[in-house]
TORKOL-4160 file (C-alpha; in steps of 0.2 Angstrom, whole numbers, padded with zeros to 4 digits, m for minus):
137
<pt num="1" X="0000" Y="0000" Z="0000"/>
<pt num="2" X="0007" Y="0017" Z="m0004"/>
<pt num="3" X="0005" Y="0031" Z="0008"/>
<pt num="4" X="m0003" Y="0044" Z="m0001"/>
<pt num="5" X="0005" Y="0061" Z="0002"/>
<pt num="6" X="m0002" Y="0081" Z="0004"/>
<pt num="7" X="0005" Y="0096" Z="m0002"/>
<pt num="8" X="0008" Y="0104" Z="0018"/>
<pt num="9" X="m0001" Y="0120" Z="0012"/>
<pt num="10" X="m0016" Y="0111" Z="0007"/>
<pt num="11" X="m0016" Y="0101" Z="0023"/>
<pt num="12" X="m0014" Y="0117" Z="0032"/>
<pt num="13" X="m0029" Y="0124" Z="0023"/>
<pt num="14" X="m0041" Y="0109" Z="0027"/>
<pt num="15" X="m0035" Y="0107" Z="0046"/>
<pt num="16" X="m0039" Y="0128" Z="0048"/>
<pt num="17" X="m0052" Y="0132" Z="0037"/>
<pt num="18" X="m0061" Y="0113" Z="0033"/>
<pt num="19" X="m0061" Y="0118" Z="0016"/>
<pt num="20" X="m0049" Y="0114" Z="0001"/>
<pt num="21" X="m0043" Y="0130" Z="m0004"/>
<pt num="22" X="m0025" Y="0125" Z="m0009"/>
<pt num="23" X="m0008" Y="0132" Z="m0011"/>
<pt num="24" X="m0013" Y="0142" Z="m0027"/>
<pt num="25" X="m0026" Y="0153" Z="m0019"/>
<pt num="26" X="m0016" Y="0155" Z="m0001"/>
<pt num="27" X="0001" Y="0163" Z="m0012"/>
<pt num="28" X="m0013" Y="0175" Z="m0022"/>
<pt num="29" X="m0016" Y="0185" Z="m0004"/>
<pt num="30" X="m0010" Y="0202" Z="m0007"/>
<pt num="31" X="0002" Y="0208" Z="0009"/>
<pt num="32" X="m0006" Y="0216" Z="0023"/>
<pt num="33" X="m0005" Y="0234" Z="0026"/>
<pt num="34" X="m0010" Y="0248" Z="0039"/>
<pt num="35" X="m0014" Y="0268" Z="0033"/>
<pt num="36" X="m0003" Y="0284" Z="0040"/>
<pt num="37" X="m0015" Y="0299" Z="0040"/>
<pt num="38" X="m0012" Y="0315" Z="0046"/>
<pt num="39" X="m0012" Y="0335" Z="0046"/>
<pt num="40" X="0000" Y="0346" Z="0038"/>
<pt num="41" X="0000" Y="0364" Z="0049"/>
<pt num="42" X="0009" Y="0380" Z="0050"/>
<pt num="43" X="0008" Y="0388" Z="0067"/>
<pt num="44" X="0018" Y="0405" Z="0067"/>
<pt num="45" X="0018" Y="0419" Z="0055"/>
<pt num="46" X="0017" Y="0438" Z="0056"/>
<pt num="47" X="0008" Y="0444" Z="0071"/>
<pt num="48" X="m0010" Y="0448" Z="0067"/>
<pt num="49" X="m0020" Y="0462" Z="0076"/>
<pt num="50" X="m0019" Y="0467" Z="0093"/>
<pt num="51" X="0000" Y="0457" Z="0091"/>
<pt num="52" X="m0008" Y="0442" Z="0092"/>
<pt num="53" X="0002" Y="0425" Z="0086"/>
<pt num="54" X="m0010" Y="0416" Z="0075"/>
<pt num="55" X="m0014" Y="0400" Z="0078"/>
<pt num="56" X="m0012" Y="0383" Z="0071"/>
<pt num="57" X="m0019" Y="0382" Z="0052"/>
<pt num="58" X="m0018" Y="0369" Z="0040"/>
<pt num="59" X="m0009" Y="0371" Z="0024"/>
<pt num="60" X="m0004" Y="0362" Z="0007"/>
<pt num="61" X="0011" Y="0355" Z="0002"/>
<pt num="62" X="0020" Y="0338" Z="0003"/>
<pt num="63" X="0023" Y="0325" Z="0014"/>
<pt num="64" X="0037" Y="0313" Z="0011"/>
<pt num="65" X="0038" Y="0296" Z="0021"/>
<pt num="66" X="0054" Y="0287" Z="0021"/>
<pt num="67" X="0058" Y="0269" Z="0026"/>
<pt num="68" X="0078" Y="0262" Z="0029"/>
<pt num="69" X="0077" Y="0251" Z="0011"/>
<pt num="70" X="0064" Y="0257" Z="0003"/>
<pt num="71" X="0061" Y="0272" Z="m0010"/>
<pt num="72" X="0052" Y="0289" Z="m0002"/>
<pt num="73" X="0034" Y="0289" Z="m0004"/>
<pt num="74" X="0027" Y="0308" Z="m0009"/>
<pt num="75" X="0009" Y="0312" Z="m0007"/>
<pt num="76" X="0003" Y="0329" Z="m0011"/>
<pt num="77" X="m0008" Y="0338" Z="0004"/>
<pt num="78" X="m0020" Y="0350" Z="m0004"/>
<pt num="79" X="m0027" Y="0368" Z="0003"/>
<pt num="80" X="m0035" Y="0355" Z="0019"/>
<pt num="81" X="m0020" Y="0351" Z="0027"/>
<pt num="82" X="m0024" Y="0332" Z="0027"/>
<pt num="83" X="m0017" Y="0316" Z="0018"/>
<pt num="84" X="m0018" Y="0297" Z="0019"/>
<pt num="85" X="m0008" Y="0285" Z="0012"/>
<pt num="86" X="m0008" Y="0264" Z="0014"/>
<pt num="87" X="0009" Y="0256" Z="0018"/>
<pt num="88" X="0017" Y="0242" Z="0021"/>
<pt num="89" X="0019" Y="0238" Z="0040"/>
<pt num="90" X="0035" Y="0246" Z="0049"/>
<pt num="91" X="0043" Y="0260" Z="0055"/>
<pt num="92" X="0045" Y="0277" Z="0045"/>
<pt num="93" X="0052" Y="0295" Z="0044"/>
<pt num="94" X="0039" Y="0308" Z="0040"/>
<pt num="95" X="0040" Y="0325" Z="0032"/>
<pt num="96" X="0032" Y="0340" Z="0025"/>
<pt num="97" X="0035" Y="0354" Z="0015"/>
<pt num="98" X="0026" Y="0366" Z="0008"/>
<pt num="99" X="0026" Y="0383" Z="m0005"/>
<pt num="100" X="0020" Y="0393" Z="0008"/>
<pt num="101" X="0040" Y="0391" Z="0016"/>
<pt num="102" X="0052" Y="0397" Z="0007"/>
<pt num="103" X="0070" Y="0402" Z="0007"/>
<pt num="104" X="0076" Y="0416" Z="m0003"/>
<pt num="105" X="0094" Y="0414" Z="m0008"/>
<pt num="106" X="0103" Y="0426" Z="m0020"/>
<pt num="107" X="0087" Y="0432" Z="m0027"/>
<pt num="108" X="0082" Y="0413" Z="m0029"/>
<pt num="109" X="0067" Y="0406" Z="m0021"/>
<pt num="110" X="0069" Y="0389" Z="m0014"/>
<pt num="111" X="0054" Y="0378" Z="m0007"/>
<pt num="112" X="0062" Y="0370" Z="0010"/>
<pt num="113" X="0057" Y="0355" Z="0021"/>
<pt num="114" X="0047" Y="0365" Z="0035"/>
<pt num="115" X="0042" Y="0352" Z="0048"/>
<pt num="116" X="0054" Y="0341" Z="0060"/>
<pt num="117" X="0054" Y="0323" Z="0055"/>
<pt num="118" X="0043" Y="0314" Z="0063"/>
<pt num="119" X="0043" Y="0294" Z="0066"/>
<pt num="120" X="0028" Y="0284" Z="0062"/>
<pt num="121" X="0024" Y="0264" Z="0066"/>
<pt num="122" X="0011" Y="0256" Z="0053"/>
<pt num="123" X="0004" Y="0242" Z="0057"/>
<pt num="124" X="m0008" Y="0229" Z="0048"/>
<pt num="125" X="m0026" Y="0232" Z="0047"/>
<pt num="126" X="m0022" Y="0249" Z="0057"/>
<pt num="127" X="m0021" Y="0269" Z="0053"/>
<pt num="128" X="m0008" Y="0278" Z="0062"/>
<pt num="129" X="m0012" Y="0297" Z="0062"/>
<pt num="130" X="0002" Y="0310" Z="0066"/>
<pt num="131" X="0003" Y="0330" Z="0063"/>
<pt num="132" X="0018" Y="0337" Z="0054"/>
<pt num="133" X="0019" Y="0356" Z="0061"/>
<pt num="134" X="0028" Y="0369" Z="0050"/>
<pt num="135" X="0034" Y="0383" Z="0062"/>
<pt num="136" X="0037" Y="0399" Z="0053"/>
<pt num="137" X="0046" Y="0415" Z="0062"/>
């Protein structure tokens, strides 16, 4: 009699699920991700009336998310402040910049990253939200 043999991922499939899925459809599962969300804001500025600072308000721009071997992600924030963006699970370095910062240099303006880094932890199935704060004198 000859033992009759099962693909391990097909055994794994019928001992957790009951059904025969098999290997095929198990390796066709796209990889989990999580979501970073957040605010892009500018606190500072000139001093309004009665020499008031102003307050916190959001502003466009970009945000750029970095992660130690892998290529920047750049997702542009519109006039609300806010972004989202899915990623892969892991630690990452978060930055913004935005036309409304500027450096003037010889007559040349130069758009300039405004905000400090900021570090960000994804996780799968989760949405990590962080504000990136521009401070302008």
């Amino acid at each position: 009699m000859k033992p009759i043999r099962v693909p391990a991922c097909l055994l794994g499939g019928l001992l957790l699920t009951g059904l025969a899925t098999g290997c095929a459809s198990a390796a066709a599962q796209p990889p989990a991700s999580g979501h970073l969300t957040g605010k892009l804001v500018m606190e500072g500025g000139p001093l309004g009336p009665g020499g008031k600072q102003p307050g916190e308000r959001a502003m466009s721009g970009t945000v750029t998310v970095t992660a130690a071997g892998h290529q920047p992600v750049t997702v542009t924030v519109g006039s609300s402040g806010t972004f989202s963006v899915p990623l892969p699970p892991g630690r990452y370095q978060v930055s913004g910049r935005s036309p409304d910062v500027m450096e003037i240099d010889g007559g040349q303006r130069r758009e300039l990253p405004c905000s400090q880094p900021t570090s960000a932890v994804v996780t799968a199935g989760q949405t990590a939200t962080i504000t990136l704060t521009c401070v302008v004198p």
